[in-house]
BAMIKE-249240 format. One line per 3 residues: number of its first residue (from 0); for each residue x, y, z of C-alpha. Coordinates in steps of 0.05 Angstrom, whole numbers, plus 5000, padded with zeros to 4 digits. Layout:
NUM	X:Y:Z; ...
This chain:
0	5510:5451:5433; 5469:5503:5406; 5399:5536:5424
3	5350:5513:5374; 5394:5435:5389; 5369:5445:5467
6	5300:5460:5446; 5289:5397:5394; 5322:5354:5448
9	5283:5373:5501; 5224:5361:5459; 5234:5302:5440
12	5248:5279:5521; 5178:5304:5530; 5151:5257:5479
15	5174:5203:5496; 5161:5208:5568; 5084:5219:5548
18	5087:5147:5494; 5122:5115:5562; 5061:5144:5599
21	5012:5119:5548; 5034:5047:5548; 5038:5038:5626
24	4963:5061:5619; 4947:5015:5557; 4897:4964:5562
27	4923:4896:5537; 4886:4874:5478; 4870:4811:5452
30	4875:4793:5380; 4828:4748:5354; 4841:4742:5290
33	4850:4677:5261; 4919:4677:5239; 4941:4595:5245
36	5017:4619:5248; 5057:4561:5286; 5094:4626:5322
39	5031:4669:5344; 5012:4659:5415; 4946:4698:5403
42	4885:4654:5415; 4872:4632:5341; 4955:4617:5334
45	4994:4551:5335; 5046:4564:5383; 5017:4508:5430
48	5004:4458:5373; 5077:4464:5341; 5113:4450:5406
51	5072:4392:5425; 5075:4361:5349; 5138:4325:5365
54	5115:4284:5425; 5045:4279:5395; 5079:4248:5342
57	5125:4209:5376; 5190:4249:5353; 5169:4227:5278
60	5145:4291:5245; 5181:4338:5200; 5162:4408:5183
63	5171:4432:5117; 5173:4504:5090; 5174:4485:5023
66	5123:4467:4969; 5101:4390:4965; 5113:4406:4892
69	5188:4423:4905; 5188:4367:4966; 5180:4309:4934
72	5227:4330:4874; 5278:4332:4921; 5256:4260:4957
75	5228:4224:4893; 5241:4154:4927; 5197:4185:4989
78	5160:4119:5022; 5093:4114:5047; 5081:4167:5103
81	5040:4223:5131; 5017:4289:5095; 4991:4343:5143
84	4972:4408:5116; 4936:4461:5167; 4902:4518:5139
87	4960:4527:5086; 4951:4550:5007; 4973:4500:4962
90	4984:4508:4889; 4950:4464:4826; 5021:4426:4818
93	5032:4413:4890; 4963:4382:4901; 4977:4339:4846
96	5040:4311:4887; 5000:4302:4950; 4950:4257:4906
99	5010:4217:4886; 5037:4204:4945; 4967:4176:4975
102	4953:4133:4913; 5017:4099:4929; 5002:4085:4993
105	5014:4146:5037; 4951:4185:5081; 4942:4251:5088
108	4900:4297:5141; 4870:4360:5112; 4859:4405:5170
111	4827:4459:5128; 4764:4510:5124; 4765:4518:5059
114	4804:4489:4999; 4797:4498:4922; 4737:4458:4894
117	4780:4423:4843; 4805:4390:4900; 4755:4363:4933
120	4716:4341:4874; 4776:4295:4873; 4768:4268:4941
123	4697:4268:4938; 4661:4318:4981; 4639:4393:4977
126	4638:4434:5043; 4611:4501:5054; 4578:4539:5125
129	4531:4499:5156; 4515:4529:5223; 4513:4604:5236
132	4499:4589:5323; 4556:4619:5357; 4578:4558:5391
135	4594:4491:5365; 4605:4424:5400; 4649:4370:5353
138	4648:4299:5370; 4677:4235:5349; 4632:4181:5322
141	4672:4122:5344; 4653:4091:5404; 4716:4089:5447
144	4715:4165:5440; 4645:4179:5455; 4659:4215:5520
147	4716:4263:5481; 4691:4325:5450; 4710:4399:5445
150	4663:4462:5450; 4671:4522:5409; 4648:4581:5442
153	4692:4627:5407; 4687:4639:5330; 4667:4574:5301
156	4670:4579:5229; 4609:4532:5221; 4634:4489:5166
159	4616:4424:5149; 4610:4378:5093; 4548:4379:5054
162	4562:4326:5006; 4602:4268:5019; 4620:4208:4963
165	4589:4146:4983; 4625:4100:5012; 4659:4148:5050
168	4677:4144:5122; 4645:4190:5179; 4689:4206:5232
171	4670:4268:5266; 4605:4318:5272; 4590:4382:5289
174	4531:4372:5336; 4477:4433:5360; 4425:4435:5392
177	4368:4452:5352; 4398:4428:5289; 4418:4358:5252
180	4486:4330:5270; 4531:4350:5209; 4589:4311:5185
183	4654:4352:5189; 4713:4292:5195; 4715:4245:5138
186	4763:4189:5112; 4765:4173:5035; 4804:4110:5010
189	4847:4151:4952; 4887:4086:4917; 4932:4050:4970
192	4924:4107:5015; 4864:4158:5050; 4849:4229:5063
195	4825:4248:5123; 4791:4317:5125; 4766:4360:5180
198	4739:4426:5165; 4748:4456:5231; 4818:4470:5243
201	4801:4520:5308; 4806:4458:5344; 4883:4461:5340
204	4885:4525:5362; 4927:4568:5422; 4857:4579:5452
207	4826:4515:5451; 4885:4473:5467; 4893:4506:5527
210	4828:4490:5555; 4823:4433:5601; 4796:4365:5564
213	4803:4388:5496; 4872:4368:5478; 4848:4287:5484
216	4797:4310:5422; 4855:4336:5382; 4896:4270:5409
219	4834:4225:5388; 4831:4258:5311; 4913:4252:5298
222	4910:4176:5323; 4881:4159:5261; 4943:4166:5222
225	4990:4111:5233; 5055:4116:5267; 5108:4125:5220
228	5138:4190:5189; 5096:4247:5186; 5115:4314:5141
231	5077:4370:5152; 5073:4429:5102; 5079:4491:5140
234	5085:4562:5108; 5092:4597:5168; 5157:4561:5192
237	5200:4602:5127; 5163:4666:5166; 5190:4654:5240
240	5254:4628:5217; 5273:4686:5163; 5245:4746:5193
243	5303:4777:5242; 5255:4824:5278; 5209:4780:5293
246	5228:4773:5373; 5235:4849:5378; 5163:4858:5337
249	5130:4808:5383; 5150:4841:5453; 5120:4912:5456
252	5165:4937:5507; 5228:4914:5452; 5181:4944:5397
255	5175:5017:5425; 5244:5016:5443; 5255:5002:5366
258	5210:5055:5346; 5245:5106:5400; 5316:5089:5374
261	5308:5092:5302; 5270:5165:5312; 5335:5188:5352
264	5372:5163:5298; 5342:5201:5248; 5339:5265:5290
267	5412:5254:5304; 5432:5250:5223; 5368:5308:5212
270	5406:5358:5259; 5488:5334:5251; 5471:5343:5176
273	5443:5410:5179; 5503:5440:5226; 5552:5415:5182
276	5526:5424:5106; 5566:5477:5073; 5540:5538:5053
279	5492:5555:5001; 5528:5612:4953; 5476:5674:4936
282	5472:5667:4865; 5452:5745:4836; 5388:5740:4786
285	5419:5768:4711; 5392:5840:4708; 5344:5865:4657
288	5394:5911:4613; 5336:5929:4565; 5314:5987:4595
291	5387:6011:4595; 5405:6000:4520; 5340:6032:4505
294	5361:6099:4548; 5423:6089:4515; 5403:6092:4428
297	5352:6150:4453; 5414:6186:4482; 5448:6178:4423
300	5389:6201:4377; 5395:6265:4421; 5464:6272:4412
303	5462:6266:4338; 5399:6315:4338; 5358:6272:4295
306	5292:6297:4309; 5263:6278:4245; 5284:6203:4251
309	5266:6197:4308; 5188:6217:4305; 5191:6187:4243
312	5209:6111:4283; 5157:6141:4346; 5097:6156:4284
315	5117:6084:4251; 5122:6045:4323; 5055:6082:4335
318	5016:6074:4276; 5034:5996:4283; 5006:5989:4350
321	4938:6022:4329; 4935:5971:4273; 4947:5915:4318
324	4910:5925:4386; 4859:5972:4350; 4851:5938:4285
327	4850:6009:4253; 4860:6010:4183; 4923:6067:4180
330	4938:6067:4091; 4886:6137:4096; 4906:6184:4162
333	4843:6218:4150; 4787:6247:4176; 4751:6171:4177
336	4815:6140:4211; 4807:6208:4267; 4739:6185:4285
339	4757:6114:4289; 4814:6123:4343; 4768:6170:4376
342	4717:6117:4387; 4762:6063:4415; 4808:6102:4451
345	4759:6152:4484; 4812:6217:4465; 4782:6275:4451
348	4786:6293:4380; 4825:6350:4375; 4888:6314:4417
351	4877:6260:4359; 4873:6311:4301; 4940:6349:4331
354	4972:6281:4331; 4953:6266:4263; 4991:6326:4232
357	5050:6314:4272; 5048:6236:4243; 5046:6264:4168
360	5100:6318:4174; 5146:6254:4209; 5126:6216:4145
363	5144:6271:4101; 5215:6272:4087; 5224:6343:4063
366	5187:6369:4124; 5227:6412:4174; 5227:6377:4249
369	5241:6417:4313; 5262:6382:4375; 5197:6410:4405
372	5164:6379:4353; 5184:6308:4370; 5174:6317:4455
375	5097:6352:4430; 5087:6291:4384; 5113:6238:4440
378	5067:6267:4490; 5011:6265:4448; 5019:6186:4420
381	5032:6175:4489; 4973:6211:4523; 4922:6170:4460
384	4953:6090:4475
């Protein structure tokens, strides 16, 4: 085991010790949000109302992850039953099913805040918020369950109904103190069978369940459905039943465990891969052999003696160079073109008038070319661009 494998290791001891420090020191919290998941056990969850369905029902309830569309194409000789659907998104198709199925006889409870308004223009009320006090107390309007009611004093979502088809039976109210009693439990005869609809599905809830004399409200509102088979339409069941690390999720001891053995997995596979991948070969950059073939032709133009070729490639290369960086007309080399070059090129004008003769005896074939010649003339051209 090597140095820099001691150091990471040790590190990552450290950190974990401080993440075990920080959640022996966490304060629990609560979440409130209002999820309706029949496996949450946070206040607005299911948990208690899915494992008391079966005796609440009398062991005649089935839970159904599918859609009542793709239910009752699969049970098309289905008799009359029960229809509960709790907080759950259904589709166009699969609310036309569930109308079916009631206009041939069967019932079905809508424990639901909110639904599309399609929907209940078919049933034959409209519900939106109707208190905004932060507690609620819902009651019952027959009789023999005058003395059962439930108090919300946590997150009511104040709906109610605020039209209602006539003819249509009240069955529950939300009732405040400085405020009208509002319906929010109906029945409407649909065909050979009813809807029953309550808008406040807290009611159901981990939180209020477990509160002493509220569960004999939620027994009171699920008597009205009559005792036969009940199917009830739940999303969430798919979720707990699919989801492998759900358990592990849940607990947070099992969670940062998780979290702790997938980083030392990856730290494991960072570090074994980097000890054993193969080495990288030093690939050399191609070298720049320009310089060298240049060196090279003027050694051979030396060799040859030349001169006169030579200056006359230097004066041409020159010439070009003033015509295009300069923009210097070059067809006269007179005393026009002298000034010219002068200006742009700040040289003084004798250096410029030197070069210019050395130029036109390059250009002149005839003309007799010492090898000082060309270095004088080289210097110069150089010395002016």
């Amino acid at each position: 085991m090597n140095k820099t494998f001691k150091i990471y290791a040790v590190i990552f001891i450290v950190v974990v010790i401080i993440l075990a420090l920080f959640e022996v020191n966490k304060t629990e919290s609560t979440d409130w949000r209002k999820n309706f998941k029949t496996y949450q056990k946070s206040p607005f969850g299911l948990f208690v109302f899915n494992n008391e369905a079966r005796d609440l029902f009398k062991n005649k309830i089935t839970k159904s992850d599918q859609t009542p569309y793709d239910y009752y194409n699969q049970n098309k000789t289905k008799k009359p039953h029960n229809i509960l659907i709790i907080e759950h998104e259904v589709d166009g198709e699969s609310w036309n099913q569930v109308f079916e199925q009631v206009s041939n006889g069967s019932d079905a409870m809508l424990i639901v805040s909110d639904i599309p308004k399609e929907v209940s223009d078919s049933i034959g009320y409209y519900d939106s918020k109707i208190s905004f006090e932060e507690e609620n107390v819902l009651k019952l309007t027959d009789k023999k369950y005058r003395n059962d009611f439930i108090k919300l004093d946590k997150f009511p979502s104040g709906r109610g109904f605020t039209f209602i088809r006539p003819g249509t039976e009240v069955l529950g109210k939300t009732v405040e103190k400085n405020n009208t009693d509002q319906a929010n439990f109906i029945k409407v005869n649909y065909g050979r069978g009813h809807f029953y609809v309550h808008c406040e599905p807290l009611f159901i809830t981990n939180y209020y369940l477990l509160k002493k004399g509220n569960v004999k409200y939620a027994q009171d509102v699920f008597s009205y459905l009559d005792n036969r088979e009940t199917v009830w339409f739940d999303e969430s069941n798919s979720t707990e039943s699919r989801f492998f690390l759900r358990f592990i999720l849940s607990n947070p001891a099992l969670k940062y465990a998780w979290w702790v053995l997938l980083g030392g997995l990856l730290l494991f596979i960072f570090f074994n891969a980097k000890r054993k991948q193969r080495i990288v070969p030093i690939i050399e950059p191609l070298k720049n052999t320009s310089v060298d073939f240049v060196k090279s032709i003027g050694n051979l133009y030396l060799q040859e003696g030349d001169f006169h070729d030579m200056m006359a490639k230097k004066a041409q290369y020159f010439l070009n160079k003033v015509r295009m960086d300069l923009l210097i007309d070059t067809q006269n080399l007179e005393e026009e073109f002298a000034k010219k070059l002068h200006l742009k090129t700040g040289k003084p004008l004798e250096t410029i008038d030197e070069a210019i003769i050395l130029i036109k005896k390059a250009q002149d074939p005839y003309a007799q070319v010492m090898k000082e010649d060309l270095a004088r003339m080289n210097k110069l051209l150089d010395e002016i661009i």
